[in-house]
Every structure is written in C-alpha cells, then in structure tokens.
N, C-alpha and C positions, 0 to 999 in steps of 0.2 A: 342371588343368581337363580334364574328361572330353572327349573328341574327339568332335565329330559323325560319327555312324554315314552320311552322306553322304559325310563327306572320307575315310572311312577308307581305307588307304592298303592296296596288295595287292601282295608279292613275289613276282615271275613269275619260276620255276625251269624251266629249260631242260634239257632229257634229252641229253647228244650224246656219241656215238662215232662219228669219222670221216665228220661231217655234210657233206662237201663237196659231197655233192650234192644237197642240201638248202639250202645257203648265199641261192642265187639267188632264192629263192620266201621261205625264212622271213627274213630280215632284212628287207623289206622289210614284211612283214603283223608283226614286233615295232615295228617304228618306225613305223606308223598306227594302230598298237592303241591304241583310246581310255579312259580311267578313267584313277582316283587309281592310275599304277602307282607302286609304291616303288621297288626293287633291282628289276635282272635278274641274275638267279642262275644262271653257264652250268655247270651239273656235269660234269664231263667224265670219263669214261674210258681216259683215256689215250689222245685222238686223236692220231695222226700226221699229219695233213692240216692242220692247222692253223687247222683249222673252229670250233673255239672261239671265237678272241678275234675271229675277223671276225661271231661268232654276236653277243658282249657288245658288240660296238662298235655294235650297233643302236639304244643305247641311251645315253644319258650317264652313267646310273648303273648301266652293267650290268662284271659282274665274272667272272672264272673260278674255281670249284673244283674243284681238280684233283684227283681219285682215285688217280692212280698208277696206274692197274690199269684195267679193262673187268669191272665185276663185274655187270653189271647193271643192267635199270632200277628197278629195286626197291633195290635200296644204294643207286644214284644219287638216289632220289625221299627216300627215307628222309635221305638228306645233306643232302639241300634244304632239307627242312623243317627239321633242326634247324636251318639257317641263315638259314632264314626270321626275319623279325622281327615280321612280322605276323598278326594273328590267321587270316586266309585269307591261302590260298595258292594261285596258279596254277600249275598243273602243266603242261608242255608238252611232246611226246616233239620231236622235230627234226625231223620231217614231218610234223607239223602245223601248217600254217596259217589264223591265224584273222581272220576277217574282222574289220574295221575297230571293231566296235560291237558283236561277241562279250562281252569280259571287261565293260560295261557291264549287258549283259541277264542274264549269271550272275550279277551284285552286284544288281540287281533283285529276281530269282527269289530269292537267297539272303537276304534283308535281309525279305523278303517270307514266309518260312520259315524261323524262326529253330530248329528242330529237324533243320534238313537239314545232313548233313556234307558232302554234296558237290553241286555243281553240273556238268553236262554240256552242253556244244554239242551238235546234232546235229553228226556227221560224214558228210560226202560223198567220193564220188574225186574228186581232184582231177585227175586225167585224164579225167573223167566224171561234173562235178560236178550233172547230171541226176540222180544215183543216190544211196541213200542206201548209206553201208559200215555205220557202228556209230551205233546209236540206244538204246542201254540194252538192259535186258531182265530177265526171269526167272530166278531160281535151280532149275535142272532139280535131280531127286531124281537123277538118274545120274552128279552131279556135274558137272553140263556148266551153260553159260549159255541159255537159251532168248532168242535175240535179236529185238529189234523190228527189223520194216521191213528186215530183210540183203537187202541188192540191190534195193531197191524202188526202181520211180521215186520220184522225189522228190514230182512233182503227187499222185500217189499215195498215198503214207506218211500212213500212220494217226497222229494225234494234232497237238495244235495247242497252243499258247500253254506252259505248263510242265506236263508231266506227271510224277508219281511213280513210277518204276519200283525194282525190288527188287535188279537189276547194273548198275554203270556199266564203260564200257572205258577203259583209261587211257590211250589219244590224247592227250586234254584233258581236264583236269579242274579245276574251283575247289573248294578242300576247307577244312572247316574244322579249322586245323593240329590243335588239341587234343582234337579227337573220332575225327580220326585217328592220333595218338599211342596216343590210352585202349585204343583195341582193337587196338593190337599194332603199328601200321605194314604195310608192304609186308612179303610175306616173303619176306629178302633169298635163301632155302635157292629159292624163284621165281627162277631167269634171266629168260625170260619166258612167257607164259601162263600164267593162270590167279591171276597175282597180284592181278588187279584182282575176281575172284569171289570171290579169298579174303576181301579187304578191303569187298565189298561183303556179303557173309556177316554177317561180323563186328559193321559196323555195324549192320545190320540186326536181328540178331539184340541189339544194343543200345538197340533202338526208334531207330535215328537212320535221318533219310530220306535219300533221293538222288533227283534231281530229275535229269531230262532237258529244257535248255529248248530247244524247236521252232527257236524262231526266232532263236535264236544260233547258227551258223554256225561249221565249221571244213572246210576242204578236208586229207582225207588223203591223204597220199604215198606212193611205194613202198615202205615200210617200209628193213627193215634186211637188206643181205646175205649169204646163206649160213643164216638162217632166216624171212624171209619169204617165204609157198610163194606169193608174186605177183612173186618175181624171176623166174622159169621157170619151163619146165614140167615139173622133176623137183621134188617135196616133198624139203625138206633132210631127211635123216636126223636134222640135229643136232633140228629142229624135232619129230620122231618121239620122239628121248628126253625133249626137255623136257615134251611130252606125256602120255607115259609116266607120268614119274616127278610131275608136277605135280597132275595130277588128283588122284591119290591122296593126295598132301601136302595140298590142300585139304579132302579127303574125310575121314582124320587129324586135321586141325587144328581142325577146326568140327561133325563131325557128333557125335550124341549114338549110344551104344553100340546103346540098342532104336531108333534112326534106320537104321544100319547094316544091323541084321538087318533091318531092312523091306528096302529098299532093296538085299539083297545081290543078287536076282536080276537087278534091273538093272541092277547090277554087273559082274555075271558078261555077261551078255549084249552089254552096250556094250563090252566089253574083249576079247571075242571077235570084233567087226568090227573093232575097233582090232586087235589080233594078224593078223588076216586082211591087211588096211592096210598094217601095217610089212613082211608079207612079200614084197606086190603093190609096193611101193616099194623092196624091197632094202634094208630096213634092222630086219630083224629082233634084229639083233647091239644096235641101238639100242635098240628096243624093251627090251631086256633089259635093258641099261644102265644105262635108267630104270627099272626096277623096282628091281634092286642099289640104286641110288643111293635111291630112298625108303626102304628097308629101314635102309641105312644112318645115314640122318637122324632115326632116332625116337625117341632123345632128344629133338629139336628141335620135332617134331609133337605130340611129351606136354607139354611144357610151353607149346606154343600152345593145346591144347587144355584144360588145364589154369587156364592167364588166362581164356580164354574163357569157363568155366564159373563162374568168379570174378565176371563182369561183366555177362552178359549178363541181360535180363529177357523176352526171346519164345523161345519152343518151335521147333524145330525143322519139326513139322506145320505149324505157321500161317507158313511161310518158303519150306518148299519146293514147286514144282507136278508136275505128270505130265508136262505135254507145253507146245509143240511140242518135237521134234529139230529143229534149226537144219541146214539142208542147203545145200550148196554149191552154187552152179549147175551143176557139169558133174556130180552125181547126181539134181538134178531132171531134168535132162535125160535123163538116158541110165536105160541098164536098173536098175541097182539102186534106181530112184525106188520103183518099187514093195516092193521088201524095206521100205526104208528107212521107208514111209508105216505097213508092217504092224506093225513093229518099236514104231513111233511108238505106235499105237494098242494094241498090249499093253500100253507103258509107262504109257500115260495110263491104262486099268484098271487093271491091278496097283496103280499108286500110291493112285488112286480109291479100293483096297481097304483097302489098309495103312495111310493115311494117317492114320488116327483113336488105331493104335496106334504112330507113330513118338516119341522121345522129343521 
C-alpha cells in the first residue's frame, strides 16, 4: 500500500566534526523537532570529542556514521544520503539549530511544490537571533552568490510566507534525495564553500526549484574552527585557499564555454580584489594554493561539467544575474564601500550587456 504523502517519514542527517561545542544548543532543538522524523543519521568525521554519539543519543532512533577521516561537509552530506532511506532528506551542519516546528513548515512548502528539490529555513545568529545570517539568494555572473537579507534585521527582511530563490546555504536544508543525486551531489573536490552554489546551480539549471521558507526558523552557530572567519579577527588563510580554489571549481563545473567569455571581465576583476585580500590577510602562499589545487582537479571539473550538459534543460543567461555584490559589514562600513558599490555597478552593466550572448 502506497504511504500517505502526510505520514511520510524524513531522515535527518547530521554534519559533525568535533561538535562539542555545539552539543549543549543542538541536542536539545534534535529532541523537540517536530514531524514524521525517521533515522537521525550523525556523519561523523573523525571526531575526537566524542560529540557524535551524545549528537544520536537525542534521538531513539538516531545512529553514527563514521567516516574515519574529516573530508568534509560535502562527502559527509553526500554519505548521508546514500544512507538515507527516505525520499526527503534533512540536512543539518552541527550549528544549526532548528526551531521546534522548522522540519514541519519545510514538509508543507515542499509537499506544496512538488518540483522543488530543496527546502530552506531562514537562518539567524544565534547569538543575535534579531538578525538574519543566510536567507538564500542569487546566482551572481562572477561566480559568487548574491545573498538575501545578509545582516538584516529580521522585522526588516524582505519576503514572507515561502519564497523561490535561485542559491540555497547549506546550514539546513530539506532536499529531495533523488533530485539531488541526478545533478551530481555535493562536490566532494568542495571542503567548504561554494559547494552549496555548485548544487544550487545545478539544480537549477535542471528546472528544479529551491524554496526559502520565511517562517521556518533556524538559529546559526559559530561555525567551525580555524575556517570560520567569525571565530576572530584574523580570516583563516585556510578559508583563503578554499576560496580560491572553489570559486573556480564551481565556475568549471557549471558554466557554459560563450558564458565564460561574457563573464571573463568580471572574472578578472573579482579576483583581483580577492588577490589584493589574500595579501592584506598574509595569505597570499594560500591564495596560490588554491589555484594549484583547481588546476590540478580538472579532470574532475570536465567530467562535472560534462554530466551537466548531459542534463540540464535552462541556459545559463536565464540563471545568472549582475548584481548585488553581497558585502560584509565591516566594508559597508568603512572606506572601501565606495570602490566596492562602483565595482558593483559596472558588474551589473557589463552583465546587462552580455547577457543576451552568454551560453
């Protein structure tokens, strides 16, 4: 007998390496989360702390897979899902916690839209859950994500009830497992950034939607140490190569060959404040790093983009936009706002221009 599309039942995959200090905030928001949960799935990367199985014990049916290694959240999320059993799947990084009634409004939105591979909470700081952090966004033509609402108050933030957007972040996410299979998975060659532009690319460019829902809720955490640049106030270097070398892996993977040539100026352009960046950071050695390292991987990137042209049915033009540049608070603030706004504003012409001839 076919299952009602009410009881369906959803395996929540858990992201963790050396989640200890995470422990205290997320097992409690796993053990109030409301819905048909199935499994909790804790991926592990080889934590030493032993943040795992105090992560699965939130749960009665929650279990550990163990990686042997820290490869990733992209291997880790890609593990999940094979292990998943269910047709959706909750994705959850280890600093994210979701409010009580979250995974309920995603099976809503998502049951509500049956063409949508992924579902998104907003996210807030959870040290400053006034604010919004990640709310979806834009596929920029520079290769970048063009984000909603970054630091906005919350009373503020534009958009209400489920809106469509074209990137989701991979905080949280509800996906559908086998739409995110088709278009390649996470890519594992991603450590982190930019793995979830790749996959929202992808889908996209598969006619499949991704949904942002307003009023699902998750509080995010300090991320992960030694490359989250919200542990202090130096930018890890390590975060510099994955940068680096990620953008371009994404840019490789997805863009189409006359996409490129539109796009090479602001190419050039964006990678020329990023060069400036790594050397005002002391991590130029990095910067280079990441480029080595893409160069090296393209095998990897021809045969992603390769599948991709295999699959996909929208154009590159009808995908990508011009603008906004997504800016940090301390350069709206400070002197380079103004470079940053003019920058902004060539990008959005140029692309305005080119855009009719990209692939």
């Amino acid at each position: 007998m076919k299952q009602d599309a009410s009881q369906e039942r959803v395996d929540v995959v858990v992201v963790n390496w050396n989640g200890r200090r995470h422990v205290e905030r997320l097992v409690p928001a796993l053990r109030d989360l409301r819905g048909p949960i199935g499994r909790l799935i804790v991926v592990d990367g080889a934590s030493q702390d032993g943040s795992a199985r105090d992560i699965a014990a939130a749960r009665t049916q929650g279990e550990v897979l163990q990686l042997g290694r820290n490869a990733g959240p992209s291997v880790a999320r890609n593990a999940g899902l094979a292990a998943a059993r269910t047709a959706r799947v909750l994705l959850v990084d280890n600093d994210a916690y979701l409010r009580p009634d979250a995974l309920e409004r995603l099976l809503e939105a998502s049951r509500a839209r049956p063409e949508a591979a992924v579902a998104q909470p907003r996210s807030v700081f959870a040290d400053e859950p006034a604010r919004v952090h990640y709310d979806g966004g834009s596929l920029h033509h520079a290769g970048l994500i063009a984000l909603r609402n970054f630091y906005a108050p919350l009373a503020s933030a534009r958009g209400a009830g489920v809106v469509e957007v074209d990137a989701c972040v991979s905080v949280c996410l509800l996906v559908d497992k086998r739409a995110v299979i088709a278009a390649g998975g996470f890519d594992e060659r991603m450590f982190i950034l930019f793995e979830d532009l790749d996959l929202s690319f992808r889908l996209r460019a598969m006619d499949r939607a991704i949904l942002s829902v307003e009023d699902a809720s998750c509080l995010h955490g300090g991320g992960t140490p030694d490359l989250s640049f919200r542990d202090g106030p130096r930018y890890p270097g390590s975060r510099v190569r994955q940068h680096s070398k990620n953008r371009w892996l994404y840019i490789a993977n997805n863009y189409r060959a006359r996409t490129i040539l539109c796009c090479l100026p602001s190419f050039v352009a964006y990678e020329l404040v990023q060069f400036s960046f790594a050397c005002a950071a002391g991590a130029l050695g990095e910067w280079w790093r990441g480029k080595r390292e893409w160069w090296a991987d393209r095998a990897h990137w021809r045969a992603r983009r390769a599948h991709l042209a295999r699959v996909r049915t929208t154009p590159d033009r009808r995908l990508l936009v011009g603008g906004p540049l997504t800016l940090t608070p301390a350069v709206a603030r400070g002197g380079k706002v103004v470079f940053a706004r003019a920058l902004d504003w060539w990008m959005r012409a140029w692309w305005g221009l080119l855009r009719p001839f990209a692939g």
